[in-house]
N, C-alpha and C positions, 0 to 999 in steps of 0.2 A: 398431401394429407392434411383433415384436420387436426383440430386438436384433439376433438374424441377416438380419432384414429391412432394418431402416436400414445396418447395414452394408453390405446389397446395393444399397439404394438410394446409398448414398456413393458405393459404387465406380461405379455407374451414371452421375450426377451427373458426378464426376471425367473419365470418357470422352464427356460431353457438352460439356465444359468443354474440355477439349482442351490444355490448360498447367499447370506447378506453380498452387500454391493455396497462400499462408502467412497463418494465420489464429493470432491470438496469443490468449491466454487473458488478461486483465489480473489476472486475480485470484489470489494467492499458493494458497489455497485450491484453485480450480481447477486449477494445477498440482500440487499434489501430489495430487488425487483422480486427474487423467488418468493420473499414475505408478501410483495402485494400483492400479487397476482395467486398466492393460495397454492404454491405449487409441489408445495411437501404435501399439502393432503392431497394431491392428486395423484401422486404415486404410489406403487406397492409397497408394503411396508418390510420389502427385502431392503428397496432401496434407502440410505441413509444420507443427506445432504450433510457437508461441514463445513463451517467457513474458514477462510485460512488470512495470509499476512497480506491482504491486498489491500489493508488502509493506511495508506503512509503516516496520519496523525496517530494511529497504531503504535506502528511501529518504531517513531520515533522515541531514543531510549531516553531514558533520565538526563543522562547525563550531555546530551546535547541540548535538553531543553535547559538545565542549572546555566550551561555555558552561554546560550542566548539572554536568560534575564542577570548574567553579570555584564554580558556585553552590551544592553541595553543601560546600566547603571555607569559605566562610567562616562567620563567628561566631555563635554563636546561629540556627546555621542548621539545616533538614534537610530533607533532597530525596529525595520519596519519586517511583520510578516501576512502570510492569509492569516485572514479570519479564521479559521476553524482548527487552527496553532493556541490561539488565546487561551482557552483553558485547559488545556493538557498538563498532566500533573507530572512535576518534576520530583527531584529531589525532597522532602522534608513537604511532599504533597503542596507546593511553591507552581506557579505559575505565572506565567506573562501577563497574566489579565490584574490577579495580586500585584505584583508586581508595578506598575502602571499606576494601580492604586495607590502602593508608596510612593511614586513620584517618577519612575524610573521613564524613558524616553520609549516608548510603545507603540505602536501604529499600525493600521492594518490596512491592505491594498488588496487591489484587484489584479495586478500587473507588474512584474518587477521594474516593467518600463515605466511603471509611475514612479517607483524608487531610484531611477537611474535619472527621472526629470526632476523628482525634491535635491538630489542628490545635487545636481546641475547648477540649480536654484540657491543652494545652500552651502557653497563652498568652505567656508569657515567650521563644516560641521562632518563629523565622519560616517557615512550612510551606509548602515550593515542591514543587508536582507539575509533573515531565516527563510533558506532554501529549502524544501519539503517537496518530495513529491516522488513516483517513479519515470519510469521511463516517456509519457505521456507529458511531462511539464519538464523536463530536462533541454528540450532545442530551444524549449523558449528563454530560458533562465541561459543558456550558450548563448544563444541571438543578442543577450542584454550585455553579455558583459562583452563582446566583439564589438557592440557597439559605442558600452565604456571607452573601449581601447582606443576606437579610431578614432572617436572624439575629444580623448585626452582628461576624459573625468576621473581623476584619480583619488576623491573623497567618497569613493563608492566601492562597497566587497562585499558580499556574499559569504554567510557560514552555512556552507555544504552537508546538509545533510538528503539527496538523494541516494536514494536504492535502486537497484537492479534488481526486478522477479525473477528471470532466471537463475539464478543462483539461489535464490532463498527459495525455490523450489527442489535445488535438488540438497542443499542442509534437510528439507522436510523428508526428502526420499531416504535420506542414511536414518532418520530417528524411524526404528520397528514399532517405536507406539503406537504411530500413526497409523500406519494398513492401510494406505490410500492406495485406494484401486483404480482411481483415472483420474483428470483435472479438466472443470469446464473452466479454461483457460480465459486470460481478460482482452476484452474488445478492444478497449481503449488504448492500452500500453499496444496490443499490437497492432495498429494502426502505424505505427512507429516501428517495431522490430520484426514484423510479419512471423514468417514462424520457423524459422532457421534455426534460432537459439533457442526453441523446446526440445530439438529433436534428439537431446539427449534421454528425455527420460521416455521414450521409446525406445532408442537402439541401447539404453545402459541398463535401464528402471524395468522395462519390459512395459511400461505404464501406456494407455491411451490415454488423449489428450486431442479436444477440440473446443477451437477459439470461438467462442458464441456471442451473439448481439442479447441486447437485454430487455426484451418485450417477451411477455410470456410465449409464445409460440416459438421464437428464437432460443430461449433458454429448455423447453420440451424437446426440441430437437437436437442439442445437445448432447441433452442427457441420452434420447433415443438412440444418436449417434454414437456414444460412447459405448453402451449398453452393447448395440450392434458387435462392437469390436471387441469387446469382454467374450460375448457367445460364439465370438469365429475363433477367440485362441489368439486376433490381429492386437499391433500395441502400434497405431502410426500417430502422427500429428494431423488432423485433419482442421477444416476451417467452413464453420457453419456460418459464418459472417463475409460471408462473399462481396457483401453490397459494399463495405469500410475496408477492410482486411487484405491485401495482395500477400502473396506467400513471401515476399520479397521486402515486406514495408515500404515504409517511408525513407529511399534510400537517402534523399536531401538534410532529411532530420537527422537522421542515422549523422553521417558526415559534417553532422555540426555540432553535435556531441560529440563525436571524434576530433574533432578539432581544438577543443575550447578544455574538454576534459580527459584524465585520466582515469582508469579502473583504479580504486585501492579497496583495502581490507576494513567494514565500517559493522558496527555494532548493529543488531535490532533488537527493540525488545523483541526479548519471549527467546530471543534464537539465539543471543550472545553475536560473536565476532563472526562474520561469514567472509571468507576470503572474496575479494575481487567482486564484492555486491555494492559498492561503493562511489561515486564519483567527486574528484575533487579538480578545482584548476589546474592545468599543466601549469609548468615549471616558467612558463612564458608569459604567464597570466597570474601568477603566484603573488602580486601587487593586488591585485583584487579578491581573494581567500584570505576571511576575517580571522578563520582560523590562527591567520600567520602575523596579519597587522594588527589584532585585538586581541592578542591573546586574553584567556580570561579562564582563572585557574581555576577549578572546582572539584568539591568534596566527591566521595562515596557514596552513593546510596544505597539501599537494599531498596527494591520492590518491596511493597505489602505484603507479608506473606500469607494471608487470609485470601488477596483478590487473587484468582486467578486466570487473569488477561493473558501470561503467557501462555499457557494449556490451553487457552481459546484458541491464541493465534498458531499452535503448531498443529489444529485441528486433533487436540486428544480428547478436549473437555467442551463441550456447549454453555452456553453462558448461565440456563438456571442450574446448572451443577455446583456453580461456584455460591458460596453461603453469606457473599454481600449480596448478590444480586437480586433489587428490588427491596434492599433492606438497607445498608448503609451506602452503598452505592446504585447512585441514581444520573439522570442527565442533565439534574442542578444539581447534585454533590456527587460529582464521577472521583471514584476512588482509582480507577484504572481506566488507563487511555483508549479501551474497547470501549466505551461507554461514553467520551468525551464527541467524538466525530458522527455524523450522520452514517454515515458508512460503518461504524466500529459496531461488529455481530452483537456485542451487548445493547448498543443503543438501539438497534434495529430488531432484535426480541423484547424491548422494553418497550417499542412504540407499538409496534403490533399481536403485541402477546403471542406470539409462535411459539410453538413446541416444536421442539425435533422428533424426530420421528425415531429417532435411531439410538 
């Protein structure tokens, strides 16, 4: 099919269906491909697009970002992380990029392998990488510190802050606010964990759910595909990304995240504490989690209560709903971490003026 075809089957679909349709994208990436490619206005206005917790600068809370620029401040210390970490706003609206500015030991990389080589280079100094990411940068960040191990660097650790999607998908299925009626699931993380650990919210959620590549006619077919299995009554895990995607993943990656890391219980914003959404070093690698060798003790904060990034991210709220957006928060003065990353739903209706449709 083309596209003007699947379009006609959507809207076909839609009038078989007979009610709205809110079908969330989880993936940062898939929302801003849906914004450039025009792809809310091409569908029926049954159907409703939402973005959800699929940007990990998102999602990362306060309070690990407070804990990274303490751990950049103290002594013979330096805390390298990505670029797109830098301005996320912490605690008392505090960031690593401020931060840096007072003098504090900041740095930003491509590769934690480059932090494992300053690391190398710099013995005398204690090399903490802010860890961020999901399941998609997790083998790489296991590969660094296995190879920490063999090589005997031990002025180098990592503060853990990845996440697990599966799990903060099904925290979204227990909150009723939400009403998601299916999920175009992310390309990238599954490339990695194939599609095994969705098939809960088919057989528990009753939900469908298909893992889509991100070019417009990949993400139409998608939705078609989802759509299809809303009108038969079916709730399976399917995979429109055939060409990246095995149902099985990446069983090697898989296995070296199992090795290097354990599951634990880890904050997001927007969602609070999600059981087992978490990764942190086993107990045999426990020499390398900053968390354990830098401790670095920090305050409380409240969110903003005017921004509301979390209602973005649990897919209740669209981003012009919240009464900063476009007014005191911007993507030179992001008041909320949706707003700070390329991928954060705020930044990406701010660059391309979308409307939701829903």
């Amino acid at each position: 099919m083309n596209a003007g075809d699947i379009i006609a089957e959507i809207a076909r679909l839609c009038a078989d269906i007979g009610r709205p349709v809110k079908l969330m994208e989880v993936c940062g990436t898939h929302t801003v491909s849906i914004f450039r490619h025009g792809i809310k206005g091409m569908l029926p206005g049954e159907v409703s697009l939402i973005s959800g917790p699929g940007c990990p600068v998102c999602v990362t809370p306060l309070r690990d970002i407070d804990a990274a620029i303490r751990l950049s401040m103290l002594d013979k210390t330096v805390l390298m992380t990505f670029g797109d970490m830098m301005h996320v706003p912490g605690g008392n609206r505090d960031s690593l990029y401020k931060a840096r500015g007072r003098g504090a030991a900041v740095d930003t990389v491509y590769s934690p392998l480059d932090v494992l080589e300053f690391a190398a280079n710099n013995r005398a100094l204690d090399v903490a990488f802010f860890a961020t990411g999901f399941e998609t940068t997790s083998p790489l960040i296991a590969a660094t510190l296995k190879e920490a191990h063999n090589r005997g660097i031990r002025n180098f650790s990592i503060y853990s802050a990845h996440k697990l999607v599966p799990p903060a998908l099904r925290a979204l299925l227990n909150l009723p606010a939400a009403a998601i009626d299916g999920f175009i699931l992310p390309g990238h993380v599954s490339t990695i964990i194939g599609k095994r650990p969705y098939e809960f919210i088919a057989a528990e959620f009753r939900r469908p759910g298909v893992i889509t590549g991100f070019e417009g006619m990949e993400i139409l077919m998608g939705i078609y595909m989802l759509l299809l299995q809303i009108a038969q009554d079916r709730a399976e895990i399917e995979i429109e990304y055939k060409k990246a995607v095995r149902p099985e993943g990446n069983t090697k990656a898989v296995a070296m995240i199992e090795e290097i890391f354990s599951t634990v219980d880890t904050e997001w914003r927007g969602l609070g504490v999600i059981p087992m959404s978490g990764l942190a070093p086993r107990d045999e690698f426990s020499c390398y989690d900053a968390r354990k060798r830098l401790p670095a003790v920090v305050e409380d904060y409240s969110e903003i209560t005017a921004c509301q990034c979390a209602d973005v991210l649990r897919g209740i709220k669209t981003p012009p709903e919240c009464a900063l957006f476009k007014k005191a928060c911007t993507p030179e003065n992001p008041v909320g971490a949706c707003m700070v990353s390329s991928e954060g739903s705020c930044s990406a209706y701010f660059k391309y003026g979308a409307i939701d449709n829903g």
